[in-house]
C-alpha positions in Angstrom: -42.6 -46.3 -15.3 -40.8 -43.4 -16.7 -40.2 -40.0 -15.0 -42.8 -38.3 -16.7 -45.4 -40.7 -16.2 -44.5 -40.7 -12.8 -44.8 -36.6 -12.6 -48.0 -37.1 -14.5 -49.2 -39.6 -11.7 -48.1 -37.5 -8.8 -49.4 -33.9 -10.1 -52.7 -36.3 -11.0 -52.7 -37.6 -7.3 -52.0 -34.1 -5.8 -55.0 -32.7 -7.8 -57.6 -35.5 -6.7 -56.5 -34.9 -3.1 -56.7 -31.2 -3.4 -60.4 -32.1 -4.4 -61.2 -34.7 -2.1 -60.3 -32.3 1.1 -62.1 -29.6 -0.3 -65.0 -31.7 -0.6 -64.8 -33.2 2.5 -65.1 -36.8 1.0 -63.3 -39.3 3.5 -63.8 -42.0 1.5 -61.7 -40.7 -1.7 -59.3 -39.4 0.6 -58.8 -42.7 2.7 -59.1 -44.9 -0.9 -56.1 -42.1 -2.7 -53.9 -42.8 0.3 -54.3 -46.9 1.2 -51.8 -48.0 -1.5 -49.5 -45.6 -1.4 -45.4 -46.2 -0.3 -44.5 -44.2 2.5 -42.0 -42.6 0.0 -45.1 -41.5 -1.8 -47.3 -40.4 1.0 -44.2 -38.0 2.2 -43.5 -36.8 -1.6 -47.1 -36.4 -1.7 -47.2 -34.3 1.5 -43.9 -32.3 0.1 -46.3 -31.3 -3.0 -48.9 -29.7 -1.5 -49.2 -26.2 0.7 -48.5 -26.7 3.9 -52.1 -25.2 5.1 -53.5 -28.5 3.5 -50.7 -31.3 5.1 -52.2 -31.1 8.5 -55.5 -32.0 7.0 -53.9 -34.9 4.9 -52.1 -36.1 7.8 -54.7 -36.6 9.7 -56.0 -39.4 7.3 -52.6 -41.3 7.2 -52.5 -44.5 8.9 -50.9 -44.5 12.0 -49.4 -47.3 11.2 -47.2 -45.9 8.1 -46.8 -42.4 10.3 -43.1 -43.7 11.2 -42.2 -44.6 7.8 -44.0 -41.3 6.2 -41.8 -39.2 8.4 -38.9 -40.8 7.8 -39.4 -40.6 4.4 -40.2 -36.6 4.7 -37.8 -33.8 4.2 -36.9 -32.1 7.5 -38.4 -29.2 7.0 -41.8 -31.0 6.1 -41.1 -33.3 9.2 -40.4 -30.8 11.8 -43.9 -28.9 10.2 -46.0 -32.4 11.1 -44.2 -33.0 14.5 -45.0 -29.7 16.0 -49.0 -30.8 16.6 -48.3 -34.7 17.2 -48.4 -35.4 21.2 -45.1 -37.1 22.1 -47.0 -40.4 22.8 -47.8 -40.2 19.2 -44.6 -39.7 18.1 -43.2 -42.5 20.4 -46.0 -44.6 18.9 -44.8 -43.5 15.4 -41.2 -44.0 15.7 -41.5 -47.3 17.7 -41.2 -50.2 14.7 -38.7 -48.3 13.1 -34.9 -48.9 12.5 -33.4 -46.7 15.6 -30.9 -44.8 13.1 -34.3 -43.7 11.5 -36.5 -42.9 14.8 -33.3 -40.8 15.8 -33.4 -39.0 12.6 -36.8 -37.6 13.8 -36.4 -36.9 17.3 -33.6 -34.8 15.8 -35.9 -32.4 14.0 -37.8 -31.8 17.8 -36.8 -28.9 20.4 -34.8 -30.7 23.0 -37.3 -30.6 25.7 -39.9 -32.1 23.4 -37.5 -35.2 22.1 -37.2 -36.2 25.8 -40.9 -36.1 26.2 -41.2 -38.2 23.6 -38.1 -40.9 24.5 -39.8 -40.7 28.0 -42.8 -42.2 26.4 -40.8 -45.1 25.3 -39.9 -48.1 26.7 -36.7 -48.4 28.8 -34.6 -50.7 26.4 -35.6 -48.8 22.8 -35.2 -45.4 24.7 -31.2 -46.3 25.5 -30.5 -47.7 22.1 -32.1 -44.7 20.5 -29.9 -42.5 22.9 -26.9 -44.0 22.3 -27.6 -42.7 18.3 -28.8 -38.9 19.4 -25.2 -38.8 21.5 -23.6 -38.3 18.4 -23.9 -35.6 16.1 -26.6 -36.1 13.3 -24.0 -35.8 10.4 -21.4 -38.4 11.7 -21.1 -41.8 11.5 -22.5 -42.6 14.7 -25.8 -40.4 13.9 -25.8 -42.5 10.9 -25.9 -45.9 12.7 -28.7 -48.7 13.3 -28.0 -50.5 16.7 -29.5 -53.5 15.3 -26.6 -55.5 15.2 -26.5 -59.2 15.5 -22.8 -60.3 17.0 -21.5 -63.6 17.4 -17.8 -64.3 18.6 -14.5 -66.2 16.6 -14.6 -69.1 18.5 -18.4 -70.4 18.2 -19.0 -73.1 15.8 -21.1 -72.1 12.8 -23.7 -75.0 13.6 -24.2 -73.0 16.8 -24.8 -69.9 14.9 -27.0 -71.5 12.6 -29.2 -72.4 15.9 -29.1 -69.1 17.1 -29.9 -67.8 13.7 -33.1 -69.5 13.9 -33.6 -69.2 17.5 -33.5 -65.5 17.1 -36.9 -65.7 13.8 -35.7 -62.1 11.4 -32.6 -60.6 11.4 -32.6 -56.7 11.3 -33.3 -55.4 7.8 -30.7 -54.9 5.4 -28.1 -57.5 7.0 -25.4 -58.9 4.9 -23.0 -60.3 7.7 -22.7 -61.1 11.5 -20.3 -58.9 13.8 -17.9 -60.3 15.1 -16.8 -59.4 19.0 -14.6 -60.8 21.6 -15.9 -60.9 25.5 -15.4 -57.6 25.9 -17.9 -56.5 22.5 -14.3 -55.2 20.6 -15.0 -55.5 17.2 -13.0 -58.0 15.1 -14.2 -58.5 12.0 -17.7 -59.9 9.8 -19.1 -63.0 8.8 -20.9 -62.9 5.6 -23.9 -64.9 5.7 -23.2 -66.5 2.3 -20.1 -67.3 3.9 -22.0 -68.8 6.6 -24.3 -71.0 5.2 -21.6 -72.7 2.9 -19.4 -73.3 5.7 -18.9 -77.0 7.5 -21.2 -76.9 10.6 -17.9 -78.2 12.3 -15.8 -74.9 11.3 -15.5 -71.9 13.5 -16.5 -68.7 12.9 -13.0 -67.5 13.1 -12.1 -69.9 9.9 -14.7 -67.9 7.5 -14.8 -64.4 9.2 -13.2 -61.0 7.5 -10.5 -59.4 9.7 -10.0 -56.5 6.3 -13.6 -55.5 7.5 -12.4 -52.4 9.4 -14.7 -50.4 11.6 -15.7 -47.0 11.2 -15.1 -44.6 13.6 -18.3 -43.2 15.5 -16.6 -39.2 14.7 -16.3 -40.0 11.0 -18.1 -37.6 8.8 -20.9 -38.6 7.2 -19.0 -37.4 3.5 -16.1 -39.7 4.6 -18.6 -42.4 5.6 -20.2 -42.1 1.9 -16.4 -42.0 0.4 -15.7 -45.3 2.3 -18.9 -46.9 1.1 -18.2 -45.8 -2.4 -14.5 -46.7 -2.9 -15.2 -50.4 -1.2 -18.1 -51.0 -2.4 -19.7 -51.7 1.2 -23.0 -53.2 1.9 -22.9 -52.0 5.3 -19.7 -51.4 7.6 -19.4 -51.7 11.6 -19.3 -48.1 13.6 -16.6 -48.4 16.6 -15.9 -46.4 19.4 -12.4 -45.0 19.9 -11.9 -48.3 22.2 -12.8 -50.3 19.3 -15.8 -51.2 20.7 -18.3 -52.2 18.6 -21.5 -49.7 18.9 -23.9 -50.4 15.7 -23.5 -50.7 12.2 -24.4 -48.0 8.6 -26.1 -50.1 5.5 -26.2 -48.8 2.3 -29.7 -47.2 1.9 -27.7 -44.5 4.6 -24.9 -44.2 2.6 -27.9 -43.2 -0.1 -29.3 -40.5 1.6 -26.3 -39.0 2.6 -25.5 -39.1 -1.3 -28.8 -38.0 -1.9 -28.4 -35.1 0.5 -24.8 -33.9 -0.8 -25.9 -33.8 -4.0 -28.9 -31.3 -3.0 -26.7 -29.4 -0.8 -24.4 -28.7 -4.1 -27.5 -27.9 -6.3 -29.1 -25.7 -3.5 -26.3 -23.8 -2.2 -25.7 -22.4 -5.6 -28.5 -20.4 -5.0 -28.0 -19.9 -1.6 -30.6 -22.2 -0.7 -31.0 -24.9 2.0 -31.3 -28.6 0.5 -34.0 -29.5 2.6 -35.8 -26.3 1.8 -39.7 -26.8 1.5 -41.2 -26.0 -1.7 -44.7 -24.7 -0.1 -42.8 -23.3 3.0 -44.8 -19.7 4.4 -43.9 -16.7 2.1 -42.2 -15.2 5.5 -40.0 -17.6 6.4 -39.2 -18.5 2.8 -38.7 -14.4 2.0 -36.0 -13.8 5.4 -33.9 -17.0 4.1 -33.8 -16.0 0.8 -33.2 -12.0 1.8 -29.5 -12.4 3.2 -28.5 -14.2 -0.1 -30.3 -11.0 -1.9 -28.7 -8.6 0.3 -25.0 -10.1 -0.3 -25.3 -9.9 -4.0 -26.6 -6.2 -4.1 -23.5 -5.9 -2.1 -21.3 -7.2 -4.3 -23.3 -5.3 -7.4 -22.9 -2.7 -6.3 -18.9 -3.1 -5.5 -19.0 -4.0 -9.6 -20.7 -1.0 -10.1 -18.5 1.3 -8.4 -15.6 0.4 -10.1 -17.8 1.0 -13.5 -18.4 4.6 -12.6 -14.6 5.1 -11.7 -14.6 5.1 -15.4 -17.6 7.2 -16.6 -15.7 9.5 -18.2 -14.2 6.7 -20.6 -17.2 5.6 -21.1 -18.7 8.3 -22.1 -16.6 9.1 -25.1 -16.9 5.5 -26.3 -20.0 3.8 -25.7 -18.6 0.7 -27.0 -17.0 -0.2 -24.2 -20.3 -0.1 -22.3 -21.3 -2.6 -25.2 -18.6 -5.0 -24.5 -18.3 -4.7 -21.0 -20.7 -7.8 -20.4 -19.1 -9.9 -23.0 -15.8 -9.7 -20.9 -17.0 -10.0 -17.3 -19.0 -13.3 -18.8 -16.2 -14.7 -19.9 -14.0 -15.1 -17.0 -17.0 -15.7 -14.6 -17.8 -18.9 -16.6 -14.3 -20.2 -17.2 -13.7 -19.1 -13.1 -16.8 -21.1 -12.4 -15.2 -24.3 -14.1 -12.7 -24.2 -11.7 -14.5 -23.6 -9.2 -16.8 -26.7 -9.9 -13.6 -29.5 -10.2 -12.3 -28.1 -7.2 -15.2 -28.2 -4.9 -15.7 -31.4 -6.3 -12.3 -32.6 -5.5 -12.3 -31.6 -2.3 -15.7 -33.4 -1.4 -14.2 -36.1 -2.9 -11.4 -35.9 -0.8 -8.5 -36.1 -3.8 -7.4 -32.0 -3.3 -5.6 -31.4 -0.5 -2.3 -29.6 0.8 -0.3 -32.5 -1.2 -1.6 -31.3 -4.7 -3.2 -28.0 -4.2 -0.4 -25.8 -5.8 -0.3 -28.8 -9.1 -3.6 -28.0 -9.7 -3.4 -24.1 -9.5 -0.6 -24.5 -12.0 -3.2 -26.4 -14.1 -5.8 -24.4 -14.0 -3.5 -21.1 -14.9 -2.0 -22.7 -17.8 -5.9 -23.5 -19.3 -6.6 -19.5 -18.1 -3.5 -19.0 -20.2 -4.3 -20.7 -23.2 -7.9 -20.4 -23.1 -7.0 -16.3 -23.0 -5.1 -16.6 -25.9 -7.6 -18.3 -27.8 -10.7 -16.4 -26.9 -8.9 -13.1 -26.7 -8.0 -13.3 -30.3 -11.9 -14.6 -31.0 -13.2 -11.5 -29.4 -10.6 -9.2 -30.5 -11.5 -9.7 -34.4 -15.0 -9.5 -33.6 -14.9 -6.3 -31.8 -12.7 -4.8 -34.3 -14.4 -5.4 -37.1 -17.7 -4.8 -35.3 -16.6 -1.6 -34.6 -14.0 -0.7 -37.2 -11.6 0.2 -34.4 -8.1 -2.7 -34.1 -6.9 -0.9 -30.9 -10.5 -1.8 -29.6 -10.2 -5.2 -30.2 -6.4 -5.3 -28.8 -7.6 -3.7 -25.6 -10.9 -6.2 -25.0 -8.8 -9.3 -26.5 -6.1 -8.4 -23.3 -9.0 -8.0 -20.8 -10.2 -11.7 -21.6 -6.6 -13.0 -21.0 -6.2 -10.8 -17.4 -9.4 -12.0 -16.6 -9.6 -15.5 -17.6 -6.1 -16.2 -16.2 -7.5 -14.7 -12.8 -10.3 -16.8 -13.2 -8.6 -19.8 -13.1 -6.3 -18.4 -10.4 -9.2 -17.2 -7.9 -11.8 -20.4 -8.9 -8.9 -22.5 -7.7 -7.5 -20.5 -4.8 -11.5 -19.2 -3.2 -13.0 -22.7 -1.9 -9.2 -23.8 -0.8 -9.5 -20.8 1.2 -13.1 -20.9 2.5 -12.3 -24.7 3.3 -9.9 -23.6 5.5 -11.9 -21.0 7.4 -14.4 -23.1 8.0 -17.4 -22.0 5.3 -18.5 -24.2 2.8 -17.4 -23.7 -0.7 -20.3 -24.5 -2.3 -22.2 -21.8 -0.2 -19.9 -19.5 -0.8 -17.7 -19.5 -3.6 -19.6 -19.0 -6.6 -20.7 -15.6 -4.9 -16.6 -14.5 -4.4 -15.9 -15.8 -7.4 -18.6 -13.8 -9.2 -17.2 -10.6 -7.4 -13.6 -11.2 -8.3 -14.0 -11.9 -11.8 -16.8 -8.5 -12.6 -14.6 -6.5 -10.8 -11.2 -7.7 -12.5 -13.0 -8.0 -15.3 -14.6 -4.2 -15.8 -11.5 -2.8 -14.1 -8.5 -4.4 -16.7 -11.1 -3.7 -19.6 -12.0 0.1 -18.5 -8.9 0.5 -17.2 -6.9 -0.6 -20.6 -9.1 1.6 -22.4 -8.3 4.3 -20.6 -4.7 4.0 -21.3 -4.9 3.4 -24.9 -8.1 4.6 -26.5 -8.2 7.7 -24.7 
């Protein structure tokens, strides 16, 4: 199916439901949702107003509740969770994987997620415990404790028993762990290595000692990095012992990808990646006001410097004219920079080590792209205008302010990096700042000296 028929059958599915609860008929409502994916049922919930969500939910299956939250955006989730009962959440979370029932306990007040893990049984309330010990964006918030282990010096015969002893093996697994007597992690056995293996060969013979664990206080970007560069299926999570504690498969890794990727889009524009779409016009209006309010600021720091020159520009309005055409310019070659940096450092490939290579880069393509643009603009403006010292003075702003866009889109997220704020928050709002104000100030500034 492509994308749009798939928006057509969504926006189609979100209109019939819309009906359906407005006309109170159960039947179309129960018959809309019974073959839906939990993926579906929580985009379909992210689609409508939230006024109407609690009214759907009510007609989801209890069985697919677990799944449909998981599936949810947090926002959306922590909306649905606030009227469930914590048996019903317990009930809810209790067939799914633990990394996922942790994920939603996450998203309740404290007192409320030990309510609910109260309401579970003793042995799926510690394993889920172990999870919510560690910070939600690390590798051992990211973990399934689902982890079948077997030890070096078993034959694979044995395991094979045990294998079939045991009936499933957790979702999503591609090897056993490994573990000595003392559950320190030693390696993986690939179950394709397994079942082509003699029956009389040890574990130890066919088992992966390059397999290394992931620390539990690993970031979940690093975590992603490490899936990405080895091409992981899933990787063991280790205490600083070397214990082994759980393991991350790749549909993790996913959302995490999933997650950066909205973060950057979102935090463009200030936003939050899991911001809801039909969130109340109050709460939506306060998140997006201190964004607002820290641009008027900075307009109105651009502005200032514009009406230091008000007398220039009042006996030549075509510098009032040109003004945007050179402020433009630098902020979009600035925001270049900014982009590959921000990108590198997520990446992890900018660092201390190259830093000051690539700001020596990214000055000499200021330089050059100056040069060329400045003499671009300066023929235009002069011929525009019938004036060649205008054209000098705009060509020179476009270098200064191209060459400090380069400079400041490199230097800004090293910078916020290192305080602690996140570049892609951040930066493009700086950067913005820097290269109006350079920008108006060399332009005005130059043709105040020369034209004047």
């Amino acid at each position: 199916m492509s994308y749009a028929e798939e928006h057509n059958r969504n926006q189609e599915l979100v209109l019939s439901v819309q009906e359906a609860l407005e006309a109170n008929d159960l039947l179309a409502i129960r018959d809309a949702l019974t073959h839906l994916h939990p993926f579906e049922l929580a985009d379909l919930l992210e689609s409508l107003p939230s006024e109407i969500r609690g009214e759907l939910w009510v007609h989801v299956d209890p069985e697919v509740e677990g799944d449909v939250l998981a599936e949810a955006n947090d926002r959306v989730r922590a909306a649905l969770l606030k009227n469930m009962h914590p048996h019903e959440v317990a009930a809810a979370t209790a067939l799914l994987d633990t990394d996922d029932a942790a994920d939603i306990l996450q998203d309740l007040p404290e007192s409320r997620a030990d309510e609910v893990l109260h309401s579970m049984d003793e042995q799926h309330r510690a394993r889920i415990a172990s999870i919510l010990s560690y910070p939600e964006d690390t590798a051992g918030g990211l973990m399934n404790v689902d982890v079948v282990t077997v030890r070096a010096d078993v034959e694979v015969e044995v395991v094979l028993r045990y294998l079939r002893r045991l009936g499933a093996l957790p979702e999503k697994t591609d090897s056993l762990m490994i573990v000595d007597r003392e559950n320190t992690y030693l390696g993986v056995l690939p179950l394709a290595a397994l079942v082509s293996a003699s029956p009389e060969a040890y574990v130890g013979d066919h088992m992966r000692i390059d397999a290394n664990g992931i620390p539990a206080s690993t970031d979940a970007a690093s975590v992603a990095l490490l899936f990405e560069q080895r091409d992981l299926l899933s990787a063991a999570v280790i205490n600083d012992d070397g214990s082994l504690l759980g393991r991350i498969t790749v549909d993790d890794v996913i959302d995490v990808i999933r997650e950066q990727s909205a973060h950057s889009f979102m935090s463009a524009a200030g936003l939050d990646e899991e911001e809801d779409i039909f969130a109340p016009v109050i709460d939506s209006t306060r998140r997006r006001s201190m964004w607002l309010a820290i641009n008027l600021a900075t307009a109105f720091l651009a502005a200032w410097v514009i009406g230091r020159f008000e007398g220039t520009i009042d006996q030549l309005v075509a510098l009032a004219i040109l003004m945007p055409v050179v402020a433009s310019m630098g902020g979009v070659a600035g925001s270049q920079t900014l982009t590959i940096v921000i990108r590198g450092l997520a990446l992890g490939q900018i660092g201390s080590a190259n830093a000051r290579l690539l700001l020596y880069r990214e000055l000499a393509i200021g330089v050059l792209n100056g040069i060329l643009w400045a003499v671009v603009v300066a023929m235009v403006a002069g011929l525009w205008f019938s004036d060649v010292w205008l054209g000098m003075v705009i060509g020179a702003a476009i270098i200064i302010n191209l060459v400090v866009a380069a400079f400041s889109g490199a230097v800004i997220p090293l910078i916020l990096r290192r305080i602690n704020i996140d570049p892609a928050l951040a930066g493009g709002v700086v950067l913005t700042t820097v290269t109006d104000v350079v920008g108006f100030f060399a332009f005005l500034g130059l043709a105040t000296l020369i034209l004047l």
